[in-house]
C-alpha positions, 0 to 999 in steps of 0.5 A: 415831568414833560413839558405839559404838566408843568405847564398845568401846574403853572395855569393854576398859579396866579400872575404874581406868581409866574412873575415870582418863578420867572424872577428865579428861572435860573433854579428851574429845570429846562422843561419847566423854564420852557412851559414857565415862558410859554405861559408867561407869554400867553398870559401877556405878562411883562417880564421886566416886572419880574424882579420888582414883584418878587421884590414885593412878594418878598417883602410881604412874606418877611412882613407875615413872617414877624406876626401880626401887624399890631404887634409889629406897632405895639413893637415900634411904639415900645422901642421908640419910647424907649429911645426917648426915655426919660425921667422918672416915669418908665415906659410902658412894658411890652411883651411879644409873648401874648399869654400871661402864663408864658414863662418868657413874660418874665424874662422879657419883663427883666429885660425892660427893667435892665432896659430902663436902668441904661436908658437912665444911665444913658442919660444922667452917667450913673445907674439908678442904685435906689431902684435896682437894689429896691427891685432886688430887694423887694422881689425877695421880700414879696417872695418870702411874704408870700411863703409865709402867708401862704404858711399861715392859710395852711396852718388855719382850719378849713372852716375858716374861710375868711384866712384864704382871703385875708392870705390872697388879700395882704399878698395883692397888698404887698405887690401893690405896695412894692410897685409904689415903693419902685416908682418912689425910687424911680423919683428919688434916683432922678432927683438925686443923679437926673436933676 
């Protein structure tokens, strides 16, 4: 490319970004650097500002580049509740994953758990033992009643359509009951070990 066409290309840039280029001039060929300055002058640019607009450039780049700014604060609220966690009530549980159906969900749930349990242990010198076994231990109950209820509809004839909902029914039962089982370990281990 000549001088001139360079020189095209950067007319159509805005002035943040020839002061962007001009801040990373060593990178360019000598054509391009020739036709950069010429238009940085005719623009009446200062080029001491350079620098600080690619700074800032930059940084709102890294800023897009973490998503949208809601999560970024639903992020912070999260990590900062975790820090000053404590007492039987745990925080709520986020996740950077947006759909419900996302796999990763779980993960980022197991996590959150793992994470309580240490703020806990931080905090009294000893690990929850009640709500990491009931955890375990009724996530492997609810997954067997599950299957079983799940036996159960299958075994039913079609016709009976109340066996679906008395089926989906006792499983919404179950889960409701195992998340204030944990919630009453959570109370028991800090009375035992937090107090």
């Amino acid at each position: 490319m000549n001088p001139s066409e360079f020189g095209a290309n950067y007319e159509k840039l805005g002035d943040d970004e020839l002061l962007c280029l001009w801040a990373e001039r060593s990178t360019l060929v000598p054509e391009a650097l020739l036709a950069l300055d010429a238009e940085v002058q005719r623009r009446g640019l200062r080029k001491q500002d350079a620098s600080r607009v690619k700074k800032r450039f930059d940084a709102l780049m890294e800023r897009e580049h973490k998503g949208p700014l809601r999560n970024q604060v639903a992020k912070a609220k999260y990590e900062r509740s975790m820090r000053h966690f404590v007492g039987w009530k745990e925080p709520d549980f986020y996740s950077p994953y947006t759909s419900s159906r996302d796999i990763r969900n779980t993960f980022a749930y197991i996590r959150h758990s793992y994470k309580v349990w240490r703020a806990f242990r931080d905090h009294t010198g000893r690990w929850p033992i009640y709500s990491i076994c009931f955890y375990f231990l009724s996530w492997i109950a609810v997954f067997g009643f599950c299957v079983a209820a799940l036996a159960w509809i299958d075994h039913k004839p079609r016709s009976e359509k109340w066996s679906v909902a008395a089926g989906i029914g006792s499983i919404l039962v179950v889960l409701a009951a195992r998340e204030l089982g944990a919630r009453l370990m959570r109370k028991l281990d800090w009375k035992r070990f937090g107090g």
